[in-house]
MOPAC internal coordinates of N, CA, C and O (Angstrom, degrees):
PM7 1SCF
backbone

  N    0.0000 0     0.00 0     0.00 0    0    0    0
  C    1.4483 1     0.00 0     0.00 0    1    0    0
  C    1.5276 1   109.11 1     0.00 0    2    1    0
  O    1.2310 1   120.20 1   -41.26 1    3    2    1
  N    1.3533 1   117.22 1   138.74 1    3    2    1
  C    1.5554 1   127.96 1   159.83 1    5    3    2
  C    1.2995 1   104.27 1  -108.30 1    6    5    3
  O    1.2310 1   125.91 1   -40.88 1    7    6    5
  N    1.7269 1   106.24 1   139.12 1    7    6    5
  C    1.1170 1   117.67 1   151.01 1    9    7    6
  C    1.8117 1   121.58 1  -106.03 1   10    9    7
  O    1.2310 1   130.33 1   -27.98 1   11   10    9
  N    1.5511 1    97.68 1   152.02 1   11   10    9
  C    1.2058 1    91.54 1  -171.71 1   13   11   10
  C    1.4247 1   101.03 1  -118.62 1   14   13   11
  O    1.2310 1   110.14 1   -64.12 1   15   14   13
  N    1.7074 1   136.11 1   115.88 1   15   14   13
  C    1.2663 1   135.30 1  -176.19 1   17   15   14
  C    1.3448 1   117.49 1   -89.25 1   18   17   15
  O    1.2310 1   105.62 1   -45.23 1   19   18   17
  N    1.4247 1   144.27 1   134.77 1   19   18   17
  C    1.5319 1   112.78 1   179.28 1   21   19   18
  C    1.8416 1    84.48 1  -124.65 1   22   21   19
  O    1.2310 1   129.09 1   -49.12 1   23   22   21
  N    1.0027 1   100.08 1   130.88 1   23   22   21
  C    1.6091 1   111.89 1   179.24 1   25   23   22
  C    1.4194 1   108.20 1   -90.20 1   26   25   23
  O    1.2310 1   120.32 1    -1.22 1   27   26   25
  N    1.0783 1   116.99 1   178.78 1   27   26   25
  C    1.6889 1   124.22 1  -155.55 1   29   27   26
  C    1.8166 1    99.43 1  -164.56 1   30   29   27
  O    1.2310 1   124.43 1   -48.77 1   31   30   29
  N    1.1305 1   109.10 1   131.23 1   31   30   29
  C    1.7500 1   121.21 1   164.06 1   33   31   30
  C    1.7329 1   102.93 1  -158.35 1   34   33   31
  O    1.2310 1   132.31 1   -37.98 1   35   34   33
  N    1.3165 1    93.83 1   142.02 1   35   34   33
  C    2.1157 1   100.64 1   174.00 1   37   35   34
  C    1.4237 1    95.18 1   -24.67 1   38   37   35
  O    1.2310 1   104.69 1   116.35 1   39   38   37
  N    1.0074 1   145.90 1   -63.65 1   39   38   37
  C    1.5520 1   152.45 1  -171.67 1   41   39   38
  C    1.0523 1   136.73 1   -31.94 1   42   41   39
  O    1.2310 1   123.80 1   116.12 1   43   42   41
  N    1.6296 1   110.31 1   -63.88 1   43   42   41
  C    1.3106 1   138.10 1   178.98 1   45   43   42
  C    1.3159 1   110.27 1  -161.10 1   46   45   43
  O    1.2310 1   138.20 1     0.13 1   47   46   45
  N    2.0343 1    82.33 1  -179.87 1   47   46   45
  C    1.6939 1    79.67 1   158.23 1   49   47   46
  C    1.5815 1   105.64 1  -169.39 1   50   49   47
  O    1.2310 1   131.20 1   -25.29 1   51   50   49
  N    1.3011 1    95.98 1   154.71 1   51   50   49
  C    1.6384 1    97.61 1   176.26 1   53   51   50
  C    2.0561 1   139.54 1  -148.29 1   54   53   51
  O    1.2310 1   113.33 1    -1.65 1   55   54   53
  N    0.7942 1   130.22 1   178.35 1   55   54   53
  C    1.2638 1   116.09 1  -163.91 1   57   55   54
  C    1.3536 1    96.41 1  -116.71 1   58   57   55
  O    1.2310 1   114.34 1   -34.92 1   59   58   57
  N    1.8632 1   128.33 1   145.08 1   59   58   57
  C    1.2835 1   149.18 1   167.60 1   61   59   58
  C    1.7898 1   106.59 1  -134.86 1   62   61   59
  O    1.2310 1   134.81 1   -45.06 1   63   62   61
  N    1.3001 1    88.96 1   134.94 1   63   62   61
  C    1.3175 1   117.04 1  -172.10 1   65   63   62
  C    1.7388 1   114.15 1   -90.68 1   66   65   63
  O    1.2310 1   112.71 1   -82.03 1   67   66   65
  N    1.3699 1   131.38 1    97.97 1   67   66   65
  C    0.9120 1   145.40 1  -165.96 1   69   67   66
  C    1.4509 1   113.28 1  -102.51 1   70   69   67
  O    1.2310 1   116.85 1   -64.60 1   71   70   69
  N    1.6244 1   123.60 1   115.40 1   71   70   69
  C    1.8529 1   117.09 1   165.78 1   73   71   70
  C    1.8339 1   112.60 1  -145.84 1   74   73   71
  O    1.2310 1   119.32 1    22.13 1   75   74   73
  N    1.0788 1   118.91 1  -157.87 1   75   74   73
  C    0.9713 1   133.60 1  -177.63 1   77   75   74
  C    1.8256 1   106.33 1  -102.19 1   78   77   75
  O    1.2310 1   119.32 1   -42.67 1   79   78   77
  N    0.9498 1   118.91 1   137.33 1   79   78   77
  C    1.3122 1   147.53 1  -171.67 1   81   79   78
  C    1.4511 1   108.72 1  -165.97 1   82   81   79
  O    1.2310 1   112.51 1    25.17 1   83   82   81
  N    1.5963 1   131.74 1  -154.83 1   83   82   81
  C    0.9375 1   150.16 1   163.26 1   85   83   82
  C    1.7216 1    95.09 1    -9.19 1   86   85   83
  O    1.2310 1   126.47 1    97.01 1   87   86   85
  N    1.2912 1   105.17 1   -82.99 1   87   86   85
  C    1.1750 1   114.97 1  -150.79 1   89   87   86
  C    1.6661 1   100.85 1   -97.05 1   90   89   87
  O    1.2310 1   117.50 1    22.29 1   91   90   89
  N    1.2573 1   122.36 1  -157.71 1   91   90   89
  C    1.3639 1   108.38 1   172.62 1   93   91   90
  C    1.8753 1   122.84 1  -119.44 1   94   93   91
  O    1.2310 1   107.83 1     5.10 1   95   94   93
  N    1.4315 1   140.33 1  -174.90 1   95   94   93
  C    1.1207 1    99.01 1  -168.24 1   97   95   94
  C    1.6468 1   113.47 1   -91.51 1   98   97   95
  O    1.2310 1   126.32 1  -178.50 1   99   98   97
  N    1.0588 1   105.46 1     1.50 1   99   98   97
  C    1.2675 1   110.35 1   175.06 1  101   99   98
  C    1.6206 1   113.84 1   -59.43 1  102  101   99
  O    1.2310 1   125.53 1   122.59 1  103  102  101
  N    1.4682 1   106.98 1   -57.41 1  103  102  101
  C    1.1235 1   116.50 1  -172.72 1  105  103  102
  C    1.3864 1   112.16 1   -65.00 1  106  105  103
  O    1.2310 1   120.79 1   134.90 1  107  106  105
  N    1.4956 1   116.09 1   -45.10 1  107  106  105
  C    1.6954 1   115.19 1  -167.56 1  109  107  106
  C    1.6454 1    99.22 1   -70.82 1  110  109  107
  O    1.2310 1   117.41 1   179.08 1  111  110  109
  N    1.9536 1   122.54 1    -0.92 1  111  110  109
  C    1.2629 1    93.99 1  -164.53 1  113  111  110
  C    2.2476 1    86.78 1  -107.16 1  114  113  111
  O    1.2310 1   123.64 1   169.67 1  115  114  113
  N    1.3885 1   110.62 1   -10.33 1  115  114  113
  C    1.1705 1   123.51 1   166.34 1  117  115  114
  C    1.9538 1    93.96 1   -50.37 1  118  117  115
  O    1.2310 1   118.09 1   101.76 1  119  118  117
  N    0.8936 1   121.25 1   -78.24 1  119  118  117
  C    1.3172 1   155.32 1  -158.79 1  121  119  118
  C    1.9005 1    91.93 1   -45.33 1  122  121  119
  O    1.2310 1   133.69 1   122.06 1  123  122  121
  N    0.9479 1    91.14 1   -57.94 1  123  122  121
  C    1.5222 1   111.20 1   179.34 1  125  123  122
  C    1.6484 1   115.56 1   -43.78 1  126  125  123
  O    1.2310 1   126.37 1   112.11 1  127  126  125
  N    1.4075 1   105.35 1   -67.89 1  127  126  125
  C    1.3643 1   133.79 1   161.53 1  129  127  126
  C    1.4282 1   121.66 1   -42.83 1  130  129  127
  O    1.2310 1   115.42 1   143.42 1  131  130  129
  N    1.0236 1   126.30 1   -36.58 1  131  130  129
  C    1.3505 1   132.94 1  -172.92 1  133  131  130
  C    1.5910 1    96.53 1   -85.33 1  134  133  131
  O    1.2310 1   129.41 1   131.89 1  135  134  133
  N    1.6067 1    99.47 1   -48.11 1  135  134  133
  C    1.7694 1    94.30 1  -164.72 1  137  135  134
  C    1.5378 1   127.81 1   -67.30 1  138  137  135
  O    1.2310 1   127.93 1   170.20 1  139  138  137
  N    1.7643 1   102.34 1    -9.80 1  139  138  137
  C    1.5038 1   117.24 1  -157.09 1  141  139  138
  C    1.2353 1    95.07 1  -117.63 1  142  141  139
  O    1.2310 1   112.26 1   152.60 1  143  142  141
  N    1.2231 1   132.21 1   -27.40 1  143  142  141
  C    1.4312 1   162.19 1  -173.08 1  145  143  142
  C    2.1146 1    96.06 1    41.69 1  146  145  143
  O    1.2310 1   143.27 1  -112.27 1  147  146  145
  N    1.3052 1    72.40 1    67.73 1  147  146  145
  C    1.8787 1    88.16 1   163.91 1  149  147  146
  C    1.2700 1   117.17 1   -25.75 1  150  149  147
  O    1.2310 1   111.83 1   138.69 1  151  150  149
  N    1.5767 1   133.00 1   -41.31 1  151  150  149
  C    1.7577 1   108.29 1  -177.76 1  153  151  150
  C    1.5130 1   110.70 1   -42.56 1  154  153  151
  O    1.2310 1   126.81 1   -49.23 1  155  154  153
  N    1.0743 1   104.51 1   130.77 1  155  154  153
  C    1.5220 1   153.32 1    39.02 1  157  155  154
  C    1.4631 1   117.76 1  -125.36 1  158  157  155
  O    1.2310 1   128.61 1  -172.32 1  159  158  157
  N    1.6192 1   101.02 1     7.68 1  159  158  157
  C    1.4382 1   126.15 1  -178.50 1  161  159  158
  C    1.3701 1    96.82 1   -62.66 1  162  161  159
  O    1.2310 1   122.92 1   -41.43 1  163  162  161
  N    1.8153 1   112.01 1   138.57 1  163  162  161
  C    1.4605 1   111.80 1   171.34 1  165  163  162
  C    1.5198 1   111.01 1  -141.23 1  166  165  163
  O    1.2310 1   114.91 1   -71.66 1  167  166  165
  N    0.9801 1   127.26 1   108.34 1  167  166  165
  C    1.9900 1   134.38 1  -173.23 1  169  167  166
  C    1.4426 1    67.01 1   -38.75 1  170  169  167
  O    1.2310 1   133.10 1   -30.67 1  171  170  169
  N    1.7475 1    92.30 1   149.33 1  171  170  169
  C    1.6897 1   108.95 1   165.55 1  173  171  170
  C    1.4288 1   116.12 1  -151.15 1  174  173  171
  O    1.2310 1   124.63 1   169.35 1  175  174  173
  N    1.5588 1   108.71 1   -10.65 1  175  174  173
  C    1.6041 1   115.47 1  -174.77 1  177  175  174
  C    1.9858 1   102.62 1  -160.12 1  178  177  175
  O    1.2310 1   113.71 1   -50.67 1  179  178  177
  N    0.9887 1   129.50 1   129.33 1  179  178  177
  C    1.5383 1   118.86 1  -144.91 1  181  179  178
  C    1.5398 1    99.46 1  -158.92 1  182  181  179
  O    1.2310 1   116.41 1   -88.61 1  183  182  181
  N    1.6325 1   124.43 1    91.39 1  183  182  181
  C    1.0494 1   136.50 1   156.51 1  185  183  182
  C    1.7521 1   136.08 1   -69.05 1  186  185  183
  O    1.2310 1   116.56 1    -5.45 1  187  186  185
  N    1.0876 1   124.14 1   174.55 1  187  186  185
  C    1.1930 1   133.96 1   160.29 1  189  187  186
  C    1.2854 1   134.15 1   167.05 1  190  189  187
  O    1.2310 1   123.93 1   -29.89 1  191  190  189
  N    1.4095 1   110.08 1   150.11 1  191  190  189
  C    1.5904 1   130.86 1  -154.10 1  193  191  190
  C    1.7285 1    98.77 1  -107.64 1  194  193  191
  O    1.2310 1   130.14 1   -49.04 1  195  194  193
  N    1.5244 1    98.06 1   130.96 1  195  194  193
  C    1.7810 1   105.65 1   170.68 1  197  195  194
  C    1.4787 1   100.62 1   -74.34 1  198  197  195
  O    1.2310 1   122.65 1  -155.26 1  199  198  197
  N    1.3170 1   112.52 1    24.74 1  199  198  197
  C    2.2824 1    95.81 1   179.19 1  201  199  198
  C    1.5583 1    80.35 1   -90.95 1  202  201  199
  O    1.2310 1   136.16 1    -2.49 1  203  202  201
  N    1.7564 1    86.32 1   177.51 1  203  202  201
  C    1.1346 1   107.25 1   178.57 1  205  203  202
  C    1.9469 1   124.62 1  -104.04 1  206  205  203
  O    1.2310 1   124.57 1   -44.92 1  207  206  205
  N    1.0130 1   108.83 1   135.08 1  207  206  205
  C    1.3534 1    95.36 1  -160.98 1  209  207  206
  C    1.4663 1   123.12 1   -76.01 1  210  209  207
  O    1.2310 1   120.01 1    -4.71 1  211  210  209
  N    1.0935 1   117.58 1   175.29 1  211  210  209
  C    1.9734 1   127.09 1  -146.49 1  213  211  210
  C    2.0669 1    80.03 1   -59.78 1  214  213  211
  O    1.2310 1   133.37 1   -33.54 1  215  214  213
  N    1.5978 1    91.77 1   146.46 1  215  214  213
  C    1.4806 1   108.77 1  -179.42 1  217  215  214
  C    1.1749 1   118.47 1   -73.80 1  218  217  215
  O    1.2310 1   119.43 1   123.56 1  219  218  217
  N    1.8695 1   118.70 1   -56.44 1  219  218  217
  C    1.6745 1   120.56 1  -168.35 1  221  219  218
  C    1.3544 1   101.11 1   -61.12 1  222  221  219
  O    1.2310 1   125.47 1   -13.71 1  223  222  221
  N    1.4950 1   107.10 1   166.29 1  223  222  221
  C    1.1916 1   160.19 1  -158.55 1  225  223  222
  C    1.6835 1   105.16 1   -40.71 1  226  225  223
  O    1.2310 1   108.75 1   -86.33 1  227  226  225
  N    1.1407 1   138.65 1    93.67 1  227  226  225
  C    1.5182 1   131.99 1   139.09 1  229  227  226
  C    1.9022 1    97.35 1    96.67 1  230  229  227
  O    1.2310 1   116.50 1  -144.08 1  231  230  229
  N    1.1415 1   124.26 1    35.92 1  231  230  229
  C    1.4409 1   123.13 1   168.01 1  233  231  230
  C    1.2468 1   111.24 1   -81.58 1  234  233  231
  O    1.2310 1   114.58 1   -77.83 1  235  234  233
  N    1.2494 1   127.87 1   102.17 1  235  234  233
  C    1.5432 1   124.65 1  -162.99 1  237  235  234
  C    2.1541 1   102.91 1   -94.31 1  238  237  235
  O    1.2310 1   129.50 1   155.83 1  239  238  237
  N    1.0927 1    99.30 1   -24.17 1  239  238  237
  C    1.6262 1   100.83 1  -161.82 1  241  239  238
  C    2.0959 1   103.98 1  -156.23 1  242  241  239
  O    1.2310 1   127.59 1   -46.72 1  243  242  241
  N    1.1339 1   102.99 1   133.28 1  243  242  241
  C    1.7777 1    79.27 1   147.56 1  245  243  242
  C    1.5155 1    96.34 1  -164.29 1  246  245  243
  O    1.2310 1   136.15 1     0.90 1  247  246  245
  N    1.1419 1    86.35 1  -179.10 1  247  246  245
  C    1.6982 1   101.38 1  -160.21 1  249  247  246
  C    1.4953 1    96.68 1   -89.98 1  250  249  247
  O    1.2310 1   119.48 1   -38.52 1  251  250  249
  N    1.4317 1   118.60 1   141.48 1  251  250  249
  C    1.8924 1   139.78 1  -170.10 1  253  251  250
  C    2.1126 1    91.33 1   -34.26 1  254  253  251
  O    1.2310 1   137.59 1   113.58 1  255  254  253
  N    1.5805 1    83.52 1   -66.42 1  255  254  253
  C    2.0562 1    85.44 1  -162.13 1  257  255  254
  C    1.1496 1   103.62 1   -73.91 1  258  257  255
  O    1.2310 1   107.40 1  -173.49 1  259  258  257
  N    1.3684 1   141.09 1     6.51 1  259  258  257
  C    2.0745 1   123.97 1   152.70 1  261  259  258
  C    1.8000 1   110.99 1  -102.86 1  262  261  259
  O    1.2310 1   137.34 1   171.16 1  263  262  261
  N    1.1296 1    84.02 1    -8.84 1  263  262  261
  C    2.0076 1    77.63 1   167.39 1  265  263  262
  C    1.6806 1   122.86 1   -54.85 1  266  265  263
  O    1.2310 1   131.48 1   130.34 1  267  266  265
  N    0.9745 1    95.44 1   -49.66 1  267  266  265
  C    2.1861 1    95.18 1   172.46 1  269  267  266
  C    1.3947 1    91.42 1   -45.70 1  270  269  267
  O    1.2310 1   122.63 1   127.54 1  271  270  269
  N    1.2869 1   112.56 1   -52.46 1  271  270  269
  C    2.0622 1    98.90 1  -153.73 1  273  271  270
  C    1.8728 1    95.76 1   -69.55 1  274  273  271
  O    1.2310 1   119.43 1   138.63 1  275  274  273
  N    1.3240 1   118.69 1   -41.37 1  275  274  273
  C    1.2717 1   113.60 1  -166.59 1  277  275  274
  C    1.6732 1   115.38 1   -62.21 1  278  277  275
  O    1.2310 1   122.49 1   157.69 1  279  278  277
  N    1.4497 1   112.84 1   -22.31 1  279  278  277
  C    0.8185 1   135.83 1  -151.85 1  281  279  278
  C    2.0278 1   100.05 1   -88.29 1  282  281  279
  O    1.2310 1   133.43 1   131.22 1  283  282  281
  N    2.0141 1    91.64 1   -48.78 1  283  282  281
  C    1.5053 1    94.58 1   166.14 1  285  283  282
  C    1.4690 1   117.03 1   -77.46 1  286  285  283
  O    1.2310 1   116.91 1   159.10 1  287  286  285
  N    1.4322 1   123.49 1   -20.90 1  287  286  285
  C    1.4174 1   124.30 1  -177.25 1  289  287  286
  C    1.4111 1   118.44 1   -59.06 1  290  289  287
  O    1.2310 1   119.72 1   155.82 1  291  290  289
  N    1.7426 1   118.14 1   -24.18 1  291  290  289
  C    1.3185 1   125.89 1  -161.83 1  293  291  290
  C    1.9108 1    93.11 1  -115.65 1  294  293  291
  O    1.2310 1   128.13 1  -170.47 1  295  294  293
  N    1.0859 1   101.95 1     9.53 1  295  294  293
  C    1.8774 1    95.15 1   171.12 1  297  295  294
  C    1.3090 1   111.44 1    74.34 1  298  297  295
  O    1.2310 1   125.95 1  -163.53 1  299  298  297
  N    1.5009 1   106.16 1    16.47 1  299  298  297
  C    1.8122 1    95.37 1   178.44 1  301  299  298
  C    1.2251 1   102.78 1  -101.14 1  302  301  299
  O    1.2310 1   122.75 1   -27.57 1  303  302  301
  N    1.0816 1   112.33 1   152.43 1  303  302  301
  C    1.7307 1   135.91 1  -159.55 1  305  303  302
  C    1.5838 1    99.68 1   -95.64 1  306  305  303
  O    1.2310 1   120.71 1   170.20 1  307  306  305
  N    0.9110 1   116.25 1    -9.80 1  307  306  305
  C    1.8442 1   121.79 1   176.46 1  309  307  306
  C    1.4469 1   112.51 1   -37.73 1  310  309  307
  O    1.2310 1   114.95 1     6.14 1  311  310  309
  N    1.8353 1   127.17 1  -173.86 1  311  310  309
  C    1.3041 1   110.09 1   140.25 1  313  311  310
  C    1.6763 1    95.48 1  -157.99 1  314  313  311
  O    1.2310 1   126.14 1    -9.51 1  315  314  313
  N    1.1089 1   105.79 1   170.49 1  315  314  313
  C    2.2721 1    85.66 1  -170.17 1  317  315  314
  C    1.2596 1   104.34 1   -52.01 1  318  317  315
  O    1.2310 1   114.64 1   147.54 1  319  318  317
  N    1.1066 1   127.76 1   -32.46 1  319  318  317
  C    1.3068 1    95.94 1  -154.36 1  321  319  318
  C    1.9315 1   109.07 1  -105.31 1  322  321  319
  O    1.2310 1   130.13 1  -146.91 1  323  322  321
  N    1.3628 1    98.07 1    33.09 1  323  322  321
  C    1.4662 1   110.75 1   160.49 1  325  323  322
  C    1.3105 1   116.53 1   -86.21 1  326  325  323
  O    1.2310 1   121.39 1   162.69 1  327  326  325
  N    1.5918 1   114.94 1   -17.31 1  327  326  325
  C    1.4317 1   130.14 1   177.24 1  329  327  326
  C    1.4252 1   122.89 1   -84.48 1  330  329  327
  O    1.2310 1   119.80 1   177.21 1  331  330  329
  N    1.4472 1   117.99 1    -2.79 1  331  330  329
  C    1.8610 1   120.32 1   141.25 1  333  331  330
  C    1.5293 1    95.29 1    71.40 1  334  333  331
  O    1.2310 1   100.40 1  -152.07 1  335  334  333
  N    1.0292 1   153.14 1    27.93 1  335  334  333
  C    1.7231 1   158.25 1  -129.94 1  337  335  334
  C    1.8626 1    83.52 1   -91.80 1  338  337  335
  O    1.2310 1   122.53 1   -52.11 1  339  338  337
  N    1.4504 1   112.76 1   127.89 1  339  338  337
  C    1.2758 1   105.75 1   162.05 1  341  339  338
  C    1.5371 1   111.12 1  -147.98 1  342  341  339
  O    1.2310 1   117.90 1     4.83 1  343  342  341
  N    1.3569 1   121.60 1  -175.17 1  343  342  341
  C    1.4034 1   127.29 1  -148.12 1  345  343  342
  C    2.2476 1    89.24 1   -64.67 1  346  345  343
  O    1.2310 1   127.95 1   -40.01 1  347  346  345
  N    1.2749 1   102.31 1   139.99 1  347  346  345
  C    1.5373 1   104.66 1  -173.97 1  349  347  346
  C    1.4486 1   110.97 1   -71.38 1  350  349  347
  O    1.2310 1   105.82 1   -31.15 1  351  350  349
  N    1.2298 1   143.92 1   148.85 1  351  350  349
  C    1.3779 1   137.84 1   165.11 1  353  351  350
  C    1.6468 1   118.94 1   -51.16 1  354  353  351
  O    1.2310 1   114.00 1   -28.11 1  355  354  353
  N    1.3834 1   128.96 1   151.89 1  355  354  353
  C    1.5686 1   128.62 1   175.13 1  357  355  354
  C    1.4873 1   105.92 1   -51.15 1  358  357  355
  O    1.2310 1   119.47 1   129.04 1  359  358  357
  N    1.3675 1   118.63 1   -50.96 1  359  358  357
  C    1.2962 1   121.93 1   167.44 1  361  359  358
  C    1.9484 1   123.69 1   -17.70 1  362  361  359
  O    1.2310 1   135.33 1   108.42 1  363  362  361
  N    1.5715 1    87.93 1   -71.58 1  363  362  361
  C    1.8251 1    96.90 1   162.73 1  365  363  362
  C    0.6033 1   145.75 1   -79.01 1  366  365  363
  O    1.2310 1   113.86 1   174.29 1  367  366  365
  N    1.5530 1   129.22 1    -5.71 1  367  366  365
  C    1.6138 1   157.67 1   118.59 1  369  367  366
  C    1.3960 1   112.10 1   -12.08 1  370  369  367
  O    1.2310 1   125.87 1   117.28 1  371  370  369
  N    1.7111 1   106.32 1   -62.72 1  371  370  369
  C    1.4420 1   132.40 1  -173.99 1  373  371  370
  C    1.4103 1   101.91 1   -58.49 1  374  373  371
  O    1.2310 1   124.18 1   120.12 1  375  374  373
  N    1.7360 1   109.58 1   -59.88 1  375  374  373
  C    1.5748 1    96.58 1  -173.11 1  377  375  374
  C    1.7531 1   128.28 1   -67.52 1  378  377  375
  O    1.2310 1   123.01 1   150.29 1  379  378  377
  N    1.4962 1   111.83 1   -29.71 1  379  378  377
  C    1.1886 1   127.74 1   169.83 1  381  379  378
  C    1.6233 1   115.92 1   -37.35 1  382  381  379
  O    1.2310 1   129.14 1   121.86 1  383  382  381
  N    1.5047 1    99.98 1   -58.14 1  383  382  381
  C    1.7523 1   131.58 1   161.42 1  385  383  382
  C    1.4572 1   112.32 1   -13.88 1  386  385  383
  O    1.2310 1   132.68 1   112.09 1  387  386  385
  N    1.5055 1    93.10 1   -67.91 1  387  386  385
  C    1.4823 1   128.53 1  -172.34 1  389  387  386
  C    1.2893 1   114.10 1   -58.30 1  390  389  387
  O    1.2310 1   114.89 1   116.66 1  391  390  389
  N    1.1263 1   127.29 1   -63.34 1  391  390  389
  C    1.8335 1   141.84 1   132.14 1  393  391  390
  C    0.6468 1   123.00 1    10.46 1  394  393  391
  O    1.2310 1   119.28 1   115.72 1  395  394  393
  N    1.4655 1   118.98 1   -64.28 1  395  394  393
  C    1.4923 1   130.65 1  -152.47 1  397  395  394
  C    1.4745 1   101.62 1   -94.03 1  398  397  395
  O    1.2310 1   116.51 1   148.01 1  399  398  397
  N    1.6054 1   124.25 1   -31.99 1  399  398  397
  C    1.2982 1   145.11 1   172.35 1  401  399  398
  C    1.7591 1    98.71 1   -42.07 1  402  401  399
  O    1.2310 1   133.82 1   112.28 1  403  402  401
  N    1.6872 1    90.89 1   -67.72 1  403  402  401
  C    1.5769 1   102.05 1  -153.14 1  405  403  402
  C    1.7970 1   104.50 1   -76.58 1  406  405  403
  O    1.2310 1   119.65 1   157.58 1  407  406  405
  N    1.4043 1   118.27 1   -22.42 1  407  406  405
  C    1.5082 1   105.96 1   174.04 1  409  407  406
  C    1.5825 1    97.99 1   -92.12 1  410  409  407
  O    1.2310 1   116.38 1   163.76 1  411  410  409
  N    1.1989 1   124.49 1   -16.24 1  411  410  409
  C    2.1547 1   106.38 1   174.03 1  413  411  410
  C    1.2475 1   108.11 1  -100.84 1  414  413  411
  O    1.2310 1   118.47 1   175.23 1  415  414  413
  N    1.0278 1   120.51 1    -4.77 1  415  414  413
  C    1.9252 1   120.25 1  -171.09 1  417  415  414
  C    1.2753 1   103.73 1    73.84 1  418  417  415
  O    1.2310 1   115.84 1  -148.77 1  419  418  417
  N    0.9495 1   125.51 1    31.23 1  419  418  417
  C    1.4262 1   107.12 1   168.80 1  421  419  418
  C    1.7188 1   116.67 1    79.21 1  422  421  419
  O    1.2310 1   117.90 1  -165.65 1  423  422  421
  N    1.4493 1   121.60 1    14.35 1  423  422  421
  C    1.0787 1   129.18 1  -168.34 1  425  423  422
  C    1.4941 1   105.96 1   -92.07 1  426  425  423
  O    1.2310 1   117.51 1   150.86 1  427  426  425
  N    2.1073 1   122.35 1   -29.14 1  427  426  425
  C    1.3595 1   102.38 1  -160.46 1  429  427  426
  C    1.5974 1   103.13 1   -83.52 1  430  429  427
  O    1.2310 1   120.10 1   180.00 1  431  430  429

């Protein structure tokens, strides 16, 4: 599974691509969060595709507009929009939720 996050601030906004690899996507998007420290960033619209995500070596995350290249960098013949991205279940909503709780404390 990929998830697809599109974040939101007065500013802008943009989409990161979240799956299982190494770790899982929960965690790499925990991981994510902490490192970039998203405030004032807020998930606001949150897809995902049952494909499986890009194969080579240690891709933990990438952002919506460098996925084609990552996608040609690792020799897969894919292209986004073989990845079918649709509205995420409450379920992954829920855990995202949860996330956002446990890396802000519960502050946003």
């Amino acid at each position: 599974m990929v998830v697809c996050i599109k974040f939101q601030s007065e500013i802008e906004e943009f989409s990161m691509l979240f799956s299982d690899s190494y770790k899982s996507w929960q965690d790499q998007l925990s991981e994510y969060m902490f490192i970039t420290k998203l405030r004032p960033y807020k998930p606001y619209h949150i897809h995902c595709s049952k494909k499986k995500w890009i194969s080579y070596g240690g891709l933990k995350w990438c952002c919506l507009d460098n996925f084609q290249e990552e996608l040609d960098k690792s020799n897969d013949k894919r292209k986004i929009s073989d990845f079918n991205f649709e509205d995420a279940s409450d379920s992954i909503v829920k855990k995202i939720e949860e996330i956002e709780k446990y890396v802000f404390g519960g502050k946003r």
